[in-house]
C-alpha positions in Angstrom: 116.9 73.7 89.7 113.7 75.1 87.9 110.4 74.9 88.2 107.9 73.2 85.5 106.1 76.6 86.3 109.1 78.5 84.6 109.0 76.7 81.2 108.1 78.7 78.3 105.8 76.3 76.3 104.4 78.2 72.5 101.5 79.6 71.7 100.1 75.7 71.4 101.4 74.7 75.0 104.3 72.9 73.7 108.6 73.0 73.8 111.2 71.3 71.7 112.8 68.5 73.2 116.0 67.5 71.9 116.8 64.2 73.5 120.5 63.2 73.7 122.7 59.9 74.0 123.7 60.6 77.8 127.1 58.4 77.8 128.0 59.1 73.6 126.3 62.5 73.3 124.8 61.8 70.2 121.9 63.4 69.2 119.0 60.9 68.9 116.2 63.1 67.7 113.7 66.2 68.2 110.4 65.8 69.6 107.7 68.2 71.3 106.4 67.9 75.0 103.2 69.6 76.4 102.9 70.6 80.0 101.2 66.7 81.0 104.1 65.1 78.7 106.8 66.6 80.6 105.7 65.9 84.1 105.0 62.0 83.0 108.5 61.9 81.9 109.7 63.4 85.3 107.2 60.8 87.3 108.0 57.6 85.6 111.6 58.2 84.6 111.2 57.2 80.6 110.6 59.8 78.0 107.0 61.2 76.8 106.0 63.1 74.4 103.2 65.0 72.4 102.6 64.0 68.9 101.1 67.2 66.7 99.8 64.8 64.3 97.8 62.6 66.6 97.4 65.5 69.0 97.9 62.6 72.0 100.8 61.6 74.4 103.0 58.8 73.5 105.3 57.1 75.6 108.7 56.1 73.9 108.6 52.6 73.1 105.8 51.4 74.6 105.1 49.3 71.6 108.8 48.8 70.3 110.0 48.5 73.4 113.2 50.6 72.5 112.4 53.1 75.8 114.2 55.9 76.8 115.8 56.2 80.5 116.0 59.9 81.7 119.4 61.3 83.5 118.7 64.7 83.1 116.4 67.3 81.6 118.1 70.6 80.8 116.7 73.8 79.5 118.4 77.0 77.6 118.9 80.4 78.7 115.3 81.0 77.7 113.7 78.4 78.9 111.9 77.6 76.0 113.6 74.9 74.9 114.7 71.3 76.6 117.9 69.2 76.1 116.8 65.9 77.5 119.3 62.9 78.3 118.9 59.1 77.9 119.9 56.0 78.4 118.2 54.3 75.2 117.2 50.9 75.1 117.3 50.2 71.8 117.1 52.7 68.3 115.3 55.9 68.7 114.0 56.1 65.0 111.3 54.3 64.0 113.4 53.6 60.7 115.6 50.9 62.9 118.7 53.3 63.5 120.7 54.5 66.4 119.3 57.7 65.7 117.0 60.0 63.4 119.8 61.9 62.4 121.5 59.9 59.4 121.4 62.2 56.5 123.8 64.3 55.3 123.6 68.2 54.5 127.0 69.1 55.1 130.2 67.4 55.3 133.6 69.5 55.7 137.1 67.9 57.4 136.9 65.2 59.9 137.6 66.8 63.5 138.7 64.7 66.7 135.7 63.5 68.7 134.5 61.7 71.9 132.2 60.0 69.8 135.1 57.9 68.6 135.3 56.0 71.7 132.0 54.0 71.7 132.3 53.5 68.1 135.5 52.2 68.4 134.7 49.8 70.7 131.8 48.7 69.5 133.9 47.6 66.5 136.2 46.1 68.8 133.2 44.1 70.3 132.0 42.8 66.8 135.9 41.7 66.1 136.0 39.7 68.9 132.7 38.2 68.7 133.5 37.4 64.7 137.0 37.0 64.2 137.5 37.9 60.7 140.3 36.9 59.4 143.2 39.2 58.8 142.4 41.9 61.1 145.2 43.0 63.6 142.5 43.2 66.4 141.3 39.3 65.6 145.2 38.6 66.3 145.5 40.3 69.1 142.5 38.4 70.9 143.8 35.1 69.1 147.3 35.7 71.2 145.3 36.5 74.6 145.7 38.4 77.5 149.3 38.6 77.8 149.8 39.9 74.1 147.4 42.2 75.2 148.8 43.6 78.1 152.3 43.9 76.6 150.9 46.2 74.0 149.4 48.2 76.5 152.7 48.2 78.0 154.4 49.1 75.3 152.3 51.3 74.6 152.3 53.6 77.6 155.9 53.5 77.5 156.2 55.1 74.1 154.0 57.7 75.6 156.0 58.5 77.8 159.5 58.5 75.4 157.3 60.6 73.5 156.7 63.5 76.2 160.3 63.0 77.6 161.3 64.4 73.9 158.9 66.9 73.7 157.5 65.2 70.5 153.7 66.2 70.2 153.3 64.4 67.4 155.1 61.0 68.7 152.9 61.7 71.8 150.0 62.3 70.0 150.3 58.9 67.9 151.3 56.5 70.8 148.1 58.2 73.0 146.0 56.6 69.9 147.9 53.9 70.1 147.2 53.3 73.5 143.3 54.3 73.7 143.2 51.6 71.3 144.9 48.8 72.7 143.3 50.1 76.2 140.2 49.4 75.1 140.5 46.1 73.4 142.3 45.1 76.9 138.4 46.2 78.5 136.4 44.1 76.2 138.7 40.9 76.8 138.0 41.8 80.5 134.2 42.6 79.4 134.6 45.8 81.2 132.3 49.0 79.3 134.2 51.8 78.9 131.4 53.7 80.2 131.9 52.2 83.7 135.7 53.6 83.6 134.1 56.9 82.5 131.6 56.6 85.6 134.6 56.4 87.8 136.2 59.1 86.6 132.5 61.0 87.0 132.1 60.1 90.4 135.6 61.1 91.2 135.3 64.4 90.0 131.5 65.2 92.1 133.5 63.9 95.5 136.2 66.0 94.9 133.6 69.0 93.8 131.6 68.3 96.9 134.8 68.5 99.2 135.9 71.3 97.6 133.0 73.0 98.8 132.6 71.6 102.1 135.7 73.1 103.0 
């Protein structure tokens, strides 16, 4: 752990913050903290931070309400420079969206990402809540739990026919296949996917902690 003592803050007393999605990872946006911004984030828990065109503190959403829980405050190898994660309650932009980051410079091949997973079943969450018509996931709530459960069945299965074969790509599709079907089985058991990721978290620090207790 460091010290608030060790922070490198600029010439002007202040430190980018780049403040991150702590479950999805995505970046929400960049903001600057001053010495008295920093600490009030650390004492209440939510996220402060110093506007450069007000020259004041502001509290993140103390007006819209869309605060920002702190897990953890990180800084680089320079310490001059703060990752800072959150749980948000609502958009971080004052534009209405997820996050400030929405516009494009750049945009080569699609590559695999976490960030699929909340996505995903956030779609999976509006499908059941409207049922449009025509859409295989609208069919599989429609059927119920025990359509459900065969797929995932079925599913895992083909996994496995898949690794027995030594077939990456077999094994690669069915996994998909499965995430998929896994996670519509959560939200018909209103289960968040970030709970299941919790247990896997808290599995791995008990098994860290006994590691070195032995």
């Amino acid at each position: 752990m460091i010290a608030i003592e060790n922070i490198k803050f600029d010439e002007k007393g202040l430190i980018p913050a780049v403040v991150q999605d702590a479950q999805s990872k995505e970046v929400l946006t960049v903001a600057y903290m001053n010495e008295e911004s920093l600490k009030k984030t650390i004492e209440t828990g939510e996220t402060w931070f110093y506007s450069r065109s007000r020259q004041e503190l502001w509290h993140k959403g103390e007006t819209s309400g869309n605060t920002q829980k702190v897990i953890s405050i990180k800084t680089d190898c320079d310490q001059d420079a703060l990752v800072v994660e959150v749980l948000p309650t609502g958009p971080a932009c004052h534009n209405g969206t997820t996050s400030c980051f929405t516009e494009k410079l750049v945009e080569n091949e699609q590559v695999g990402t976490v960030g699929i997973i909340p996505y995903l079943a956030e779609v999976i969450r509006q499908r059941e809540s409207e049922m449009p018509e025509g859409a295989y996931t609208t069919y599989l709530f429609t059927e119920g739990i025990d359509k459900i459960c065969k797929k995932v069945g079925e599913e895992a299965t083909e996994v496995v026919i898949g690794a027995k074969n030594r077939d990456t790509k077999e094994v690669t599709w069915e996994a998909a296949d499965l995430i998929y079907h896994l996670l519509v089985l959560l939200q018909e058991q209103k289960i968040n996917v970030y709970d299941v990721l919790e247990v896997l978290v808290e599995r791995h620090q008990q098994k860290r902690a006994s590691t070195k207790h032995k």
